[in-house]
C-alpha positions in Angstrom: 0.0 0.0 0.0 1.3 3.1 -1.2 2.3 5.4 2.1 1.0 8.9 2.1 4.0 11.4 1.5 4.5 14.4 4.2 4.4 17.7 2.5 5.5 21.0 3.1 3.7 24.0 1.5 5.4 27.2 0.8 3.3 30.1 -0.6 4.6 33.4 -0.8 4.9 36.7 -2.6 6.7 37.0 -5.9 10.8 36.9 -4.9 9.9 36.2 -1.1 12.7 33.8 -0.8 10.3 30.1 -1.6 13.2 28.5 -3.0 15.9 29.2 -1.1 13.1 28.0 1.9 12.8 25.1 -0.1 16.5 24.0 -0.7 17.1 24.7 2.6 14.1 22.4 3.8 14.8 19.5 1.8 18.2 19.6 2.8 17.4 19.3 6.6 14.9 16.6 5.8 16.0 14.4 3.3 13.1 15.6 0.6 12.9 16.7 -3.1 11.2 19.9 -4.1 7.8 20.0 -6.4 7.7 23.1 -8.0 4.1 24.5 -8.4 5.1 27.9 -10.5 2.6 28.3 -13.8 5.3 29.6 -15.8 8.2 27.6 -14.6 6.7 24.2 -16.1 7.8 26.1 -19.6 11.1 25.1 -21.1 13.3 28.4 -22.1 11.1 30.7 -20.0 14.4 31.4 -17.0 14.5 34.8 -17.4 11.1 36.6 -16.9 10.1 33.7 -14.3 13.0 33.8 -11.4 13.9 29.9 -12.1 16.1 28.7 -9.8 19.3 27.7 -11.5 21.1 23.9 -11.0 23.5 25.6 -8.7 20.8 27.0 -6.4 19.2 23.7 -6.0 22.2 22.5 -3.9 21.7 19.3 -5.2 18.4 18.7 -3.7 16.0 17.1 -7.0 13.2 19.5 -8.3 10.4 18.0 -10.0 8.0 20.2 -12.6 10.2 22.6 -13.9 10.7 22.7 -17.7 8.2 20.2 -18.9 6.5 21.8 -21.1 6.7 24.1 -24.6 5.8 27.4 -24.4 3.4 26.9 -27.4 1.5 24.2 -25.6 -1.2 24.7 -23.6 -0.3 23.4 -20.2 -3.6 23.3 -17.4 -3.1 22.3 -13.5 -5.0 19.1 -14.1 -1.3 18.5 -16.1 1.1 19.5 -13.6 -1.3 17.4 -11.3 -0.4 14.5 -13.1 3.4 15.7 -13.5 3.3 15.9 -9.3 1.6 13.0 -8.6 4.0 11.1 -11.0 6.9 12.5 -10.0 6.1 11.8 -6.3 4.7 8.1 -6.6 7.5 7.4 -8.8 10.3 8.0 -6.6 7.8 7.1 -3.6 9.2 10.6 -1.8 8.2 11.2 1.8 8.8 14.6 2.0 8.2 16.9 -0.6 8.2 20.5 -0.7 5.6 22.6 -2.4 6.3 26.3 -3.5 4.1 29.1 -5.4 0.8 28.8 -7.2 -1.9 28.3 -4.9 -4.1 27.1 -8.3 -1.5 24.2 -9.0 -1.8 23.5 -4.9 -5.1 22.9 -5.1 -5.5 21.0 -8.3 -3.9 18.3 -6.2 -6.0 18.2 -3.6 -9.5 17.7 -6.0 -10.2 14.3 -7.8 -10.1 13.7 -11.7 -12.8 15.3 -13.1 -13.6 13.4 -17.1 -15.4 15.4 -19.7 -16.5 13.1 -21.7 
């Protein structure tokens, strides 16, 4: 049976310091980072989006940055499934959660098929 992960949520302003928080976090406790930025999950977008860069992660794994085009459209039911495959794959028990409340909650709802 598949053990429920502990998670840390980090929500803050724009350039409040999340990521630093979250390195920092997942450092102390053995976890990987899940990044829940909108505009982060878009390959080639570092610039305008504050992405942390390999050398601020410290090491520590990220999970849902650059997974996506920029020309695709890219919805929180998909960076639900990115999250939940990223965690379940590596059966993480702590994971860190930083930035878009939207993304945060996406997790939290069931599947919803329009069929």
């Amino acid at each position: 049976m598949f053990k429920k992960p502990k998670i840390i949520v980090i929500l803050g302003s724009t350039s409040s310091g999340k990521s630093d928080l979250a390195v920092e976090l997942a450092l102390k406790f053995n976890g990987e980072v899940v990044s829940a930025d909108s505009r982060q999950v878009y390959r080639g977008l570092n610039i305008g989006t504050g992405k942390i860069t390999t050398a601020e992660m410290k090491g520590v794994p990220h999970h849902c940055l650059d997974i996506a085009d920029p020309n695709e459209r890219f919805t929180a039911m998909n960076w639900k499934t990115a999250a939940e495959a990223a965690i379940i794959a590596r059966q993480v028990t702590n994971n860190l959660w930083r930035n878009r409340l939207l993304y945060i909650r996406a997790c939290r709802r069931p599947r919803v098929s329009r069929g």
